[in-house]
N, C-alpha and C positions, 0 to 999 in steps of 0.2 A: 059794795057799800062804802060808802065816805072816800072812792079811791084817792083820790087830790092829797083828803087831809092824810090820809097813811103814807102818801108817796112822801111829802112833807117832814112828818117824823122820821121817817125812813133819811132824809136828805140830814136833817137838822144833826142827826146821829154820827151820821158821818163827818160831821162838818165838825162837830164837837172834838172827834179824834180826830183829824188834820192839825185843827187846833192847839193841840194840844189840852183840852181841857176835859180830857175824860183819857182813864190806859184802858185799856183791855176791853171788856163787855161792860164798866163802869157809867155808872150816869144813866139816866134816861129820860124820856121827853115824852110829853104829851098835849092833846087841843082838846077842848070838849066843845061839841056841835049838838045846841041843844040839850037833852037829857043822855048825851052818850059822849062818852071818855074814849079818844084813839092815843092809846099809847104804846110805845115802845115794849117790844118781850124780853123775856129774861134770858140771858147769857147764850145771846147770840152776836156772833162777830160784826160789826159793824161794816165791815169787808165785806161782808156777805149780804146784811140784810137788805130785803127788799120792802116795796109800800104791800106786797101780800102776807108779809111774815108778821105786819103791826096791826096791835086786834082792837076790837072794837067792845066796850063796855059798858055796862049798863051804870049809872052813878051808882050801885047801892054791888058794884063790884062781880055783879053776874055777867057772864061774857056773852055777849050779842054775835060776833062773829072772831073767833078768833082758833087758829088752828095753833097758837103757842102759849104758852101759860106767859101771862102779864111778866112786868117789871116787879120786884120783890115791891119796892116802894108804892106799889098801885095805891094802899091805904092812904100817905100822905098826898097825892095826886086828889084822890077822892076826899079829902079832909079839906083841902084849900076850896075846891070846886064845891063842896055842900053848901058853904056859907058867904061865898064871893061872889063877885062879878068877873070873875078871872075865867079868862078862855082860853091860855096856854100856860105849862109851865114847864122847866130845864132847869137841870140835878148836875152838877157837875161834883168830877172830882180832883179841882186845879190845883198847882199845887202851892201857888201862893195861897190863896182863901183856906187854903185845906190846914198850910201850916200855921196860917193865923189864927185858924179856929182854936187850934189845941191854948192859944195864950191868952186871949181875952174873951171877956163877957160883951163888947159891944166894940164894933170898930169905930174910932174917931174920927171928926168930922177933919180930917187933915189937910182934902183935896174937894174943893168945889165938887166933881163928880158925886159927894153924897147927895146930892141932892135928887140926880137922879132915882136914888129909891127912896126918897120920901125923909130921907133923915140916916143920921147912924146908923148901919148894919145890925142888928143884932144880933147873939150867938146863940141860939138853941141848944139848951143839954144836951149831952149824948145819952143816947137810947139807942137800943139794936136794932143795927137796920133791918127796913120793913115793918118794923112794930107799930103798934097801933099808938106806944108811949109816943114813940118819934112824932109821928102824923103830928100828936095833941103838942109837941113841945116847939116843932115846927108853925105850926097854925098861930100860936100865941107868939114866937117871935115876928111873923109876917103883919101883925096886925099894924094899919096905919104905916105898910112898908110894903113895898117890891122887891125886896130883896132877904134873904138872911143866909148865916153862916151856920152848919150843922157841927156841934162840937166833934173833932177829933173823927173827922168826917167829909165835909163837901161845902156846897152852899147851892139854894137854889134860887129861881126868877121865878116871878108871875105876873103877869101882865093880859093886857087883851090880844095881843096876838103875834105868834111865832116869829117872823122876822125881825122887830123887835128886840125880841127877849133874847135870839142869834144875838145879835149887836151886842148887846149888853152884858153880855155874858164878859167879853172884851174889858170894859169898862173898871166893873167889877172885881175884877183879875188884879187890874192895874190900881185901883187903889190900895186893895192888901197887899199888893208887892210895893207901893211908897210905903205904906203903915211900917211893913216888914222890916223895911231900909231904915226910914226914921227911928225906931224904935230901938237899933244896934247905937243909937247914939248917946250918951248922956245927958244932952241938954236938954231942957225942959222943952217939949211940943210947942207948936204955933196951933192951937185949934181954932177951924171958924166958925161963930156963934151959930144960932137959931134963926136970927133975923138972916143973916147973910145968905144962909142954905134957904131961905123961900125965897127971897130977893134972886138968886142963882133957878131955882124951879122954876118962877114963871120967868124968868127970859128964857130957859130951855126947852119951854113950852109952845115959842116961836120959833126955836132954832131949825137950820135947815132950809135950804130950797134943791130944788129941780134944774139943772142946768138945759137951758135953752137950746137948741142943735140947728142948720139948717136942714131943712126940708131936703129930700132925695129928689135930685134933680134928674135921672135919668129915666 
C-alpha cells in the first residue's frame, strides 16, 4: 500500500540526517494521500529505515498498515492535515531554528526568504512532545504560514508536496542562522516591511526554470 509514498518518507528521513537537520531518530516526516497519513515510525535509525518500516494512517490516527508504532508527533501531523489543504509535512531538529526558538516569539523579517513561508516565522509554545497541547499550539502558529518554530524544540514545514518542503527546509535554517548572527550585534535591525515580503512572494512564485539539455545523440 502507498509504496512510492513510504519509500519517499523513508528517503526524506535520511536526507534530513545527511543534512544535518535532524541527530539521532529526531524529526519526522509525513504525506497524506487522500484520507490516509504515510508517516515516518518512532525511534528508529534512519540508517536503517526502509519505505516498509513507514506506516500507513488513517486521519483520525488508527493505523491502516503499519508494522511500527507512529512518530510520537503523529497528533500534530494529523492536527495540520484535519483543517488544511497541506499534503506533506517535515519536523526538524536544526540547530540554528532550534536555538532561535528558545529566544523569540516570532522570527524577523530580516532576509527576503521570509516570504517564502508566508510572512514572519512564528514561535509556538512549548508543550511536551507529542501532546495534543503541542498539535493545538503548532496549528495556530502555522496559520496564514508554511512554516513555524516549536519553542525550545524544532521547527516544522507544510506545504503541498515533499520535495519542496526537502528544499526548504535549507532555507529556513539559514534564515535563523542570519537572525542568530544579527542579533549578537547591538545595533538596531534593518527589517523588511509587509509590502516588501509580498512584493518578494509573488516574484518567487515565478522563480525558477528547467535547464535545457541536448538530445542523446547516440
Amino acid at each position: 500500500m502507498l509504496a512510492a509514498e513510504r519509500d519517499a518518507v523513508a528517503d526524506a528521513c535520511r536526507r534530513l540526517r545527511r543534512e544535518g537537520l535532524v541527530v539521532g531518530t529526531a524529526g519526522n516526516v509525513s504525506v497524506r494521500v487522500g484520507d490516509l497519513v504515510v508517516i515516518s515510525p518512532s525511534g528508529v535509525d534512519y540508517d536503517e529505515l526502509t519505505g516498509a518500516d513507514v506506516g500507513v494512517h488513517a486521519l483520525d490516527g488508527t493505523a491502516v498498515e503499519a508494522t511500527l508504532a507512529p512518530s510520537s508527533e503523529l497528533p500534530l501531523h494529523l492536527a495540520v492535515y484535519a483543517d488544511t489543504e497541506h499534503r506533506a509535512i517535515v519536523h526538524t531538529h536544526a540547530p540554528h531554528s532550534t536555538a532561535l526558538s528558545t529566544l523569540v516569539d516570532e522570527v524577523p523579517p530580516g532576509h527576503y526568504y521570509t516570504a517564502m513561508f508566508g510572512g514572519p516565522v512564528r514561535v509556538a509554545p512549548y508543550a511536551t512532545y507529542g501532546s495534543e497541547q503541542l498539535a493545538r499550539h503548532v496549528r495556530a502558529a502555522l496559520e496564514g504560514r508554511t512554516a513555524a518554530l516549536l519553542s525550545n524544540h524544532g521547527a516544522v514545514l507544510v506545504g503541498a508536496a515533499l520535495p519542496a518542503l526537502l528544499d526548504r527546509t535549507a532555507y529556513l535554517e539559514y534564515i535563523c542562522q542570519v537572525q542568530l548572527l544579527a542579533g549578537a550585534y547591538p545595533a538596531p535591525q534593518r527589517l523588511l516591511d509587509e509590502a516588501e515580503i509580498a512584493t518578494v512572494a509573488r516574484l518567487l512564485a515565478g522563480y525558477g526554470q528547467t535547464p535545457t539539455r541536448p538530445r542523446d545523440q547516440g
